[in-house]
C-alpha positions in Angstrom: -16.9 42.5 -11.0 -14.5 44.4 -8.6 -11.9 42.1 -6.6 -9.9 43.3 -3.7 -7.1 40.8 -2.3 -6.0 41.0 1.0 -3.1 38.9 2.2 -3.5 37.4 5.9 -1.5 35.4 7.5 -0.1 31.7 7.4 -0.3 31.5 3.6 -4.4 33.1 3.5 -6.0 35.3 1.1 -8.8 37.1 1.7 -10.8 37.7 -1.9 -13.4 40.8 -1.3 -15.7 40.4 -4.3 -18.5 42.7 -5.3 -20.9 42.1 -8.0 -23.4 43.9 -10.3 -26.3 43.9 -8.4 -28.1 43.6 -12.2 -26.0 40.6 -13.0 -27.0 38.8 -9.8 -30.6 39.6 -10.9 -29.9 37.4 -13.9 -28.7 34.8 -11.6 -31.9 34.4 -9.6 -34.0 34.1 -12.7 -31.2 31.7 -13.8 -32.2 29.8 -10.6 -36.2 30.3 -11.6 -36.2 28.5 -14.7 -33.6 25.8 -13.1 -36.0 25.1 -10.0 -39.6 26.4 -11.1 -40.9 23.1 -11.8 -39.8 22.1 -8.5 -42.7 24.4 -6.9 -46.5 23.5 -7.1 -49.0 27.1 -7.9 -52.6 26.3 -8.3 -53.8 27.1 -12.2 -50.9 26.8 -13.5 -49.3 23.4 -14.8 -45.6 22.7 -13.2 -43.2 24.6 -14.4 -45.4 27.2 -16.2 -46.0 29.8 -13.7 -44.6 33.5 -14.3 -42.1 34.9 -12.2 -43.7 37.5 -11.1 -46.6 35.2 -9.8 -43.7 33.2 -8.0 -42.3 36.2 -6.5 -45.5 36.9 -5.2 -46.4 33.7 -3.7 -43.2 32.3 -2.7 -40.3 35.5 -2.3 -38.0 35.7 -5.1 -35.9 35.0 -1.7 -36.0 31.7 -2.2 -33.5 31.5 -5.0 -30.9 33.7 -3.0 -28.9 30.1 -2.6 -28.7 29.3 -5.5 -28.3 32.3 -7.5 -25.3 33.2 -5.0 -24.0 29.9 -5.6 -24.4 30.4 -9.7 -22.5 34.0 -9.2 -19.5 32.6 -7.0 -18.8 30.0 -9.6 -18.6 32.0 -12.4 -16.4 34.5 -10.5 -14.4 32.5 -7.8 -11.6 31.2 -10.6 -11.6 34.7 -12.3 -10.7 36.4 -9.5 -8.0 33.5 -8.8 -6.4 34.0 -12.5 -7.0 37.6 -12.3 -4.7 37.9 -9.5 -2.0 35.2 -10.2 -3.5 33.4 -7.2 -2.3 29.3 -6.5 -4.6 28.3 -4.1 -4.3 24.9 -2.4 -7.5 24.3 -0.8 -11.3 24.9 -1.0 -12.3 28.8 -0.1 -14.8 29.7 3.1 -16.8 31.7 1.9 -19.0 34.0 3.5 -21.6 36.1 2.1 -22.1 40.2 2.8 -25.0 41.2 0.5 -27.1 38.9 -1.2 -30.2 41.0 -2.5 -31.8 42.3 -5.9 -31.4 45.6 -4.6 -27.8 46.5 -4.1 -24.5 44.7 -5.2 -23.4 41.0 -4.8 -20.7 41.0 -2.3 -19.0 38.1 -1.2 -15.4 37.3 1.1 -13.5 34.2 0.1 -10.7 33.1 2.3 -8.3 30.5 1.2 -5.0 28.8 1.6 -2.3 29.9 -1.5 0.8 28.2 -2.0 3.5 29.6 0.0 6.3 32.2 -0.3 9.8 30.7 0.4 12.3 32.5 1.7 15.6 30.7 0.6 18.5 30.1 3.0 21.8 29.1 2.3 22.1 26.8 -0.4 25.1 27.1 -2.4 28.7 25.8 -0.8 27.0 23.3 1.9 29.2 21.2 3.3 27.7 17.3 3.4 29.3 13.9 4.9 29.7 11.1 2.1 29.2 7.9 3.2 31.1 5.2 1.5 29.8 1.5 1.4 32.0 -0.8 0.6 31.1 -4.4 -0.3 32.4 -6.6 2.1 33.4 -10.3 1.9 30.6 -11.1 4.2 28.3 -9.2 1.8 28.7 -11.6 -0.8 29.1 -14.7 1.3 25.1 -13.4 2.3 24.1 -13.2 -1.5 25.5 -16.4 -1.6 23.6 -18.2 0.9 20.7 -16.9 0.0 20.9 -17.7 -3.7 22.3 -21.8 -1.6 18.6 -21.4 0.1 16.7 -20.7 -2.8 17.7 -23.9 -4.6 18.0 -25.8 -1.6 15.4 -29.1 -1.5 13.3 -30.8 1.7 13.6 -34.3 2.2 11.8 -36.1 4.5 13.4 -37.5 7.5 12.3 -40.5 7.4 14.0 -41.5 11.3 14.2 -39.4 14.2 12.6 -37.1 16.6 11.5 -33.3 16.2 14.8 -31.0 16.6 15.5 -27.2 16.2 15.6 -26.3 12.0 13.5 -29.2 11.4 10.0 -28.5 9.4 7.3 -29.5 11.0 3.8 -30.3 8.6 1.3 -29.8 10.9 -2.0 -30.4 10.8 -3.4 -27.9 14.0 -6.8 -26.8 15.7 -7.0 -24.3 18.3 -9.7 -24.0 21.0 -10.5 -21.4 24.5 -12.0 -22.6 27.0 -12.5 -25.6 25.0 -14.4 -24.2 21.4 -12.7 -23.5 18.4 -11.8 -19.7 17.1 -11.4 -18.2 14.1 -8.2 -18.8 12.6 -7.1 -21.4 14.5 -7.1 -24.3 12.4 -4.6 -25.0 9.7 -3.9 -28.2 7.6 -0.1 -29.4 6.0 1.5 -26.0 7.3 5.2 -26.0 7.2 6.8 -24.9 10.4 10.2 -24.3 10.7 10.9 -25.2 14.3 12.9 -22.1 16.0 11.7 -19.9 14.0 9.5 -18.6 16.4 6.2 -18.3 13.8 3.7 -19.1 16.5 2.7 -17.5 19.8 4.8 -18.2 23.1 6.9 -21.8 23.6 4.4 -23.6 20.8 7.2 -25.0 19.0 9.3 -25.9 21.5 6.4 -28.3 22.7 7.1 -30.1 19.0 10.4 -30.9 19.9 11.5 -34.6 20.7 8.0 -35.6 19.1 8.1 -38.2 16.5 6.5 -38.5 12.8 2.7 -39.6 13.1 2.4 -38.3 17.0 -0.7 -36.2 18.0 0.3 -33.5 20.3 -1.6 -31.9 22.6 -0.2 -27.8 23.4 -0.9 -25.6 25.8 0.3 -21.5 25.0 -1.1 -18.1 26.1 -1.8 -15.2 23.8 0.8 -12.3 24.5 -1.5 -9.3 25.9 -0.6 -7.1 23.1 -1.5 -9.8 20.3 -3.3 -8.3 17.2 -6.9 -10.1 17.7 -8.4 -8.4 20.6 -10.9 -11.1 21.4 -7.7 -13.2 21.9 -5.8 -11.1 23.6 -4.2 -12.6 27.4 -5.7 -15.9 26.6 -4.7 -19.4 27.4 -5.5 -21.8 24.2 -5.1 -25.4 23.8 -4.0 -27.0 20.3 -4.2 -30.3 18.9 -1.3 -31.2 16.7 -0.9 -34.0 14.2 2.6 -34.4 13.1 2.3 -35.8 9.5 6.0 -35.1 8.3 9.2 -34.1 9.1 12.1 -32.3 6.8 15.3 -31.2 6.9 16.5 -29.1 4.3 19.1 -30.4 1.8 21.8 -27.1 1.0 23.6 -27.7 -2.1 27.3 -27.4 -2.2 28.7 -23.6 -3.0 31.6 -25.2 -5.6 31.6 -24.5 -9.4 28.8 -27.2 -10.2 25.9 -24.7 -8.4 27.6 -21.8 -10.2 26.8 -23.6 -13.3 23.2 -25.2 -11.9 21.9 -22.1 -10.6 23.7 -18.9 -12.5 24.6 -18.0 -16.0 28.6 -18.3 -15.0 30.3 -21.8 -15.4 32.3 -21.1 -12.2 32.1 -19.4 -8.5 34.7 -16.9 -8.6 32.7 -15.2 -12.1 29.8 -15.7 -9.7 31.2 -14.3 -6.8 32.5 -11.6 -9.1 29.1 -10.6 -10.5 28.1 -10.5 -7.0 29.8 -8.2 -6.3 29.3 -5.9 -9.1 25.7 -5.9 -8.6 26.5 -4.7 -4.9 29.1 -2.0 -5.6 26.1 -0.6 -8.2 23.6 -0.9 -5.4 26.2 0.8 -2.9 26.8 3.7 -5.2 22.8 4.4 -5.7 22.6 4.1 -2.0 25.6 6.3 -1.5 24.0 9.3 -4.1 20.4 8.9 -2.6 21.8 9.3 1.1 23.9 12.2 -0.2 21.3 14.1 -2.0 19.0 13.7 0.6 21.2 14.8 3.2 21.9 18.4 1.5 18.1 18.7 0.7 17.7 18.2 4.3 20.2 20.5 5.2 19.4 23.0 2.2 15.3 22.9 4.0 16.7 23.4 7.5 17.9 26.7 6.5 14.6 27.8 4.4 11.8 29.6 6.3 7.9 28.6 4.8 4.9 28.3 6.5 3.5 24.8 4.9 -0.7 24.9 4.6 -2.5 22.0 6.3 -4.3 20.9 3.3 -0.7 20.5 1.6 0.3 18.5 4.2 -3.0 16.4 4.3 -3.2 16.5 0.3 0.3 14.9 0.6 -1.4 12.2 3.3 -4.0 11.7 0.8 -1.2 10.2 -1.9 1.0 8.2 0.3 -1.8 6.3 2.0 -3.2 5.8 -1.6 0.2 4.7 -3.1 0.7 2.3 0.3 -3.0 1.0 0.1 -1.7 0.1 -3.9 0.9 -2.3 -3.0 -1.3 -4.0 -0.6 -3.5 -4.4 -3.2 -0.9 -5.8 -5.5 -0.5 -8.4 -2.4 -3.7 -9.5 -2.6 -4.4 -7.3 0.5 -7.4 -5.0 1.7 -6.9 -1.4 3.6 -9.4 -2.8 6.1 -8.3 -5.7 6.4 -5.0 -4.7 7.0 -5.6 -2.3 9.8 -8.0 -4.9 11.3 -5.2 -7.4 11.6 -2.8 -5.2 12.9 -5.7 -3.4 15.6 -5.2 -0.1 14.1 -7.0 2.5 12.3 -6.8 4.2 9.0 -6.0 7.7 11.1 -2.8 5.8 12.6 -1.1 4.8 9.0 -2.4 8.7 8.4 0.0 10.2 11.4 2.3 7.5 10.2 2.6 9.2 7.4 2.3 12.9 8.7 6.4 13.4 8.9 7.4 12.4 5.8 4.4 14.2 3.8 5.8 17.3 5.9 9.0 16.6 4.5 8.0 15.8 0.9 6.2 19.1 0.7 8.7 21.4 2.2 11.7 20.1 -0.3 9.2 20.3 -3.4 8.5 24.0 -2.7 12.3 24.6 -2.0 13.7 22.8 -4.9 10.8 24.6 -6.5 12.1 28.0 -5.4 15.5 27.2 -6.2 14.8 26.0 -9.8 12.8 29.2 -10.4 15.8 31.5 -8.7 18.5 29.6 -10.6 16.4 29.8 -14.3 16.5 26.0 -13.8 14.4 24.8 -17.1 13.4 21.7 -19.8 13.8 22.3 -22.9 11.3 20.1 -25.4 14.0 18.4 -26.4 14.7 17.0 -22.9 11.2 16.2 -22.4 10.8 14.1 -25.6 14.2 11.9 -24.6 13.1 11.4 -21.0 9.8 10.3 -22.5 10.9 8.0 -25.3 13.6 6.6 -22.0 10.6 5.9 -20.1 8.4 4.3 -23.2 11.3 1.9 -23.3 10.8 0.7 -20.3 7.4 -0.8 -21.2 8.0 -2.2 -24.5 10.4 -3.0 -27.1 8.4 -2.7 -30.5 8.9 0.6 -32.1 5.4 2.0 -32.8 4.3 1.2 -29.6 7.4 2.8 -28.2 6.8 5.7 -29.9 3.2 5.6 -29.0 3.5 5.4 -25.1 6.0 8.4 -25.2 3.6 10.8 -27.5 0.7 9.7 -24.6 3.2 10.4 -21.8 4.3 14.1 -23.3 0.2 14.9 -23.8 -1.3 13.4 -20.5 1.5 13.8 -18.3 3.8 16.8 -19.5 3.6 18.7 -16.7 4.7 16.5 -14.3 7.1 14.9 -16.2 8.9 18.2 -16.5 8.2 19.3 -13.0 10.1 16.0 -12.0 12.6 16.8 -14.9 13.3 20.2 -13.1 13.9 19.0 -9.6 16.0 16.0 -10.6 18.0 19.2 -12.3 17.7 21.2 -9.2 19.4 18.0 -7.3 21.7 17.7 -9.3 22.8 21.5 -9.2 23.2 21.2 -5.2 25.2 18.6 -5.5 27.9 20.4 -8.2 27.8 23.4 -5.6 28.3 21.2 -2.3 31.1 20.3 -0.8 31.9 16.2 0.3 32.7 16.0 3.7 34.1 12.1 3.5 33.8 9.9 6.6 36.4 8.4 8.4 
């Protein structure tokens, strides 16, 4: 085999590959016995018939396909590792001479990962933001931990007002007949809150407990459900309850109700420790993330389509995931929301271009700084991890030697840019805000 590599441009190789004419020969008759049986010659029983008595009836022609097929297969990945070749897409490939006469020569043209040519990266100067936790920070945690625990009781006098909660039992109809999805039975509706299309809850309020209501609204043009889209409806209303919610007191008995702490000020003061910690991850994610920013803008790479797309491929897959873990299908999903699975795609497009260009920069950095993980390393962050999922020993140690033999390489690869990061960040300089 003779391989000739050409370099073209926007991160393409062009592989020129010429083979033994004698060992494409073999290939064909690799492709006889394979497909032989597959032809019908009178006097001979399926799959017996000579080749030469094939030839002659049918062209040894016949099995230039496959036998071409058989040859680049066997050849294609040597002539990648013979040439220290990362390709990051499937070849065209397009055949020169395919004939037991002369030499198998084939072109294959592909996309390689590409060459990075590293800007300034060293001294970059970088705003930190501070976020301080405010009084009104914790006065938020607070209410929300007040709403959690706070109980409905039924009002057992009175009319409909803003803040109430409404049960419901509803029906919607157009033009008089019922749609889909237009029923519900005992749903909770806070009043205000602006749940359902146009003025419906407004046409609650003043209504009393046991009162059938009769409301009129018009689907916003731009509403999710075309068929509904611009249309007047008419829903009948029961009013079976009304509630008001009941807030407890924010003294030292809900400290020591609804918290581990026996009084507020410990509460508020754990508050606000929790906060300061989430403030200082935000502060060293925005920070990083700005100089990797800054660190790509002055880079020069041509990114491959199929890295971008390849990078597509995971973040849809991680997003359609998490609507799984909600009990929610990709389908159904884009049905709801009148969109297709190409718009979360260009969604996505951005941010996989962004993902892509900083792996191959911190990528080039590591490899330019002799940024490395040392076994050592590997087996810590691994037994960290295993941690994570259990406390018994043996299965500790069990999930970490799995994690170091399935997933090595990308534990270190993650290993190396968190390294890398960490690296800008020591040669940076903080810019603080005002």
């Amino acid at each position: 085999m003779n391989v000739k590599l050409n370099n073209l441009e926007n991160s393409r190789v062009e592989f020129i590959v010429k083979v033994d004419r004698d060992e494409f020969c073999e290939a064909v008759q690799k492709s006889f016995k394979k497909n032989v049986s597959k032809y019908n010659v009178p006097g001979f029983r399926r799959g017996k018939v000579p080749f030469k008595i094939f030839k002659q009836m049918f062209g040894s022609e016949v099995l230039y396909n496959d036998a071409a097929n058989l040859v680049i297969d066997r050849t294609y990945r040597k002539a990648i590792d013979e040439n220290n070749v990362e390709v990051v897409d499937y070849p065209n490939i397009e055949i020169v001479t395919c004939s037991e006469n002369e030499d198998f020569e084939y072109k294959a043209v592909v996309y390689v990962k590409p060459q990075v040519k590293l800007g300034l990266y060293k001294g970059i100067e970088v705003e930190e933001v501070k976020y301080e936790v405010l009084d009104e920070d914790i006065n938020r945690e607070l209410e929300s931990l007040r709403e959690k625990n706070s109980r409905l009781i039924s009002k057992e006098n009175g009319l409909v007002e803003k803040d109430n909660i409404a049960i419901i039992d509803f029906k919607g109809f157009i033009d008089e007949e019922p749609f889909d999805g237009g029923e519900g039975k005992d749903y909770s509706l806070v009043i205000g809150s602006k749940t359902f299309i146009d003025n419906f809850e407004d046409q609650l309020i003043g209504k009393s407990k046991g009162e059938e209501v009769v409301v009129n609204v018009k689907f916003p043009e731009d509403y999710n459900v075309e068929e509904l889209k611009g249309k007047p409806a008419k829903f009948e209303v029961k009013i079976k309850d009304i509630k008001l919610k009941e807030l407890p007191e924010l003294d030292d008995s809900f400290a020591k109700n609804f918290s581990e702490f026996d009084n507020m000020e410990d509460l508020k003061n754990s508050i606000k420790d929790r906060l300061k910690t989430s403030n200082d991850n935000k502060q060293k994610y925005d920070f990083e993330n700005s100089l990797i920013e800054k660190v790509c803008e002055n880079a020069e790479v041509y990114i491959p389509e199929p890295m971008i797309e390849s990078e597509i491929d995971r973040l849809v897959g991680d997003f359609e995931n998490k609507l799984k873990y909600q009990g929610i299908n990709l389908d159904k999903y884009c049905e709801y929301y009148g969109i297709s699975l190409e718009d979360i795609r260009n969604n996505f497009r951005d941010r996989a271009n962004k993902q892509v260009l900083s792996n191959l920069v911190l990528e080039e950095i590591s490899k330019k700084e002799n940024i490395e993980v040392s076994d050592d390393e590997l087996e810590g962050k691994a037994l960290e991890l295993s941690k994570m999922y259990s406390q018994d020993e043996e299965k500790i140690n069990s999930i970490k030697d799995t994690l170091l033999k399935t997933n090595r390489s990308l534990l270190e690869k993650d290993m190396i840019f968190s390294k890398t990061i960490e690296f800008l960040v020591n040669e940076s300089k903080k810019k603080h805000s005002k």
